[in-house]
C-alpha positions as CSV (number, residue, x, y, z in Angstrom):
1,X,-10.2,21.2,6.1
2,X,-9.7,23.2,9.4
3,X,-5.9,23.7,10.3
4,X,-4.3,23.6,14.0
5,X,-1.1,24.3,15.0
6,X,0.7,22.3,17.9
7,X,0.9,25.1,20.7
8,X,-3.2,25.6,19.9
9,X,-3.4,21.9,19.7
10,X,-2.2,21.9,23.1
11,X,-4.0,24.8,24.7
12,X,-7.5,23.9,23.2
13,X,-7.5,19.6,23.0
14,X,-10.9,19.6,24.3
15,X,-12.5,21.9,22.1
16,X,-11.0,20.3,19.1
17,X,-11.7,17.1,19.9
18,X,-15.0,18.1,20.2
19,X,-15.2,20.0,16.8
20,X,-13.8,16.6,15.4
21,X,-16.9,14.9,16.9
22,X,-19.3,17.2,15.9
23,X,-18.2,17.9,12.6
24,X,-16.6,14.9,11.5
25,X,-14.2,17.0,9.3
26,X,-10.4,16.4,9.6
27,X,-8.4,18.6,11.0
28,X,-4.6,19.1,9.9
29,X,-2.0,19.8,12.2
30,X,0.7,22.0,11.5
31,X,3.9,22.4,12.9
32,X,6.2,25.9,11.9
33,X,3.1,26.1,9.2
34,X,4.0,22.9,7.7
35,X,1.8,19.7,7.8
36,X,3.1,17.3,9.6
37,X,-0.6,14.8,10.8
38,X,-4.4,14.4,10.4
39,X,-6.7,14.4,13.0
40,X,-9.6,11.8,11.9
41,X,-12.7,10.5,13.8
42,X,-12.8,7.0,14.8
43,X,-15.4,6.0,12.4
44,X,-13.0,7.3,9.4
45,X,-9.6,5.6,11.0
46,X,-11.7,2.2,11.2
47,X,-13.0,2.6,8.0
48,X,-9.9,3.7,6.1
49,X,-7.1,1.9,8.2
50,X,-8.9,-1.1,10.8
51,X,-11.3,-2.7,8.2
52,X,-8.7,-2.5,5.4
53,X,-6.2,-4.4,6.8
54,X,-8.7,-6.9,7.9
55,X,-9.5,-7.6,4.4
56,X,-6.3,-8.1,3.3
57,X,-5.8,-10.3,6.1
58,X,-8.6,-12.4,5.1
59,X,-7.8,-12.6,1.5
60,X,-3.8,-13.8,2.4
61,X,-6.0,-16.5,4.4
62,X,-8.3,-17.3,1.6
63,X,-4.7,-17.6,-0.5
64,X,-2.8,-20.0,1.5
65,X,-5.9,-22.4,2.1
66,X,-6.2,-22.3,-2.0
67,X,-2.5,-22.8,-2.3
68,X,-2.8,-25.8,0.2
69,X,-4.1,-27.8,-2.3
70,X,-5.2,-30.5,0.6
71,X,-6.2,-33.6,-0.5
72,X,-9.2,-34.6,1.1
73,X,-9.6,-38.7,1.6
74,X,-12.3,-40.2,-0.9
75,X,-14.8,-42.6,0.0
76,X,-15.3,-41.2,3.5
77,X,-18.4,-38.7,4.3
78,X,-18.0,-35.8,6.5
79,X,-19.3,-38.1,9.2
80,X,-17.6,-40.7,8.9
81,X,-14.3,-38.8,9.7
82,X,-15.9,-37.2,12.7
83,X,-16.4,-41.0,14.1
84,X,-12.5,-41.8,13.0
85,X,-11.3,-38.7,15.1
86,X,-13.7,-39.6,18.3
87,X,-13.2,-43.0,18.5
């Protein structure tokens, strides 16, 4: 993992952006030669952060419609409560 430090961070953004796009590789910031943040490519903060907490999202969802427990009227067919909501 390449290392930066804040004053170089500063001086150079472009360069190391670019180095993040090319390479893909993190780079670790450091300030006073101790870590203190990551720099990660879009693609790795989607895939490790964005897309995560989508799935949780959706399985909380998935949970409360299961815990529902709706009871769905019997007799009537999919269309025939369409008709009793349009009418």
């Amino acid at each position: 993992m390449k290392k930066t430090n804040a004053l170089h961070l500063r001086q150079n953004m472009g360069k190391i952006v670019d180095q993040l796009l090319k390479t893909g590789e993190p780079i670790l910031l450091e300030k006073g030669r101790k870590p203190v943040a990551v720099l990660i490519s879009m693609e790795d903060y989607q895939t490790r952060f964005v897309d995560r907490e989508a799935d949780e999202l959706r399985k909380q969802i998935v949970q409360t419609i299961r815990n529902a427990n709706i009871k769905l009227p019997t007799g009537n067919t999919s269309l025939d409560l369409i008709r009793d909501v349009r009418s």
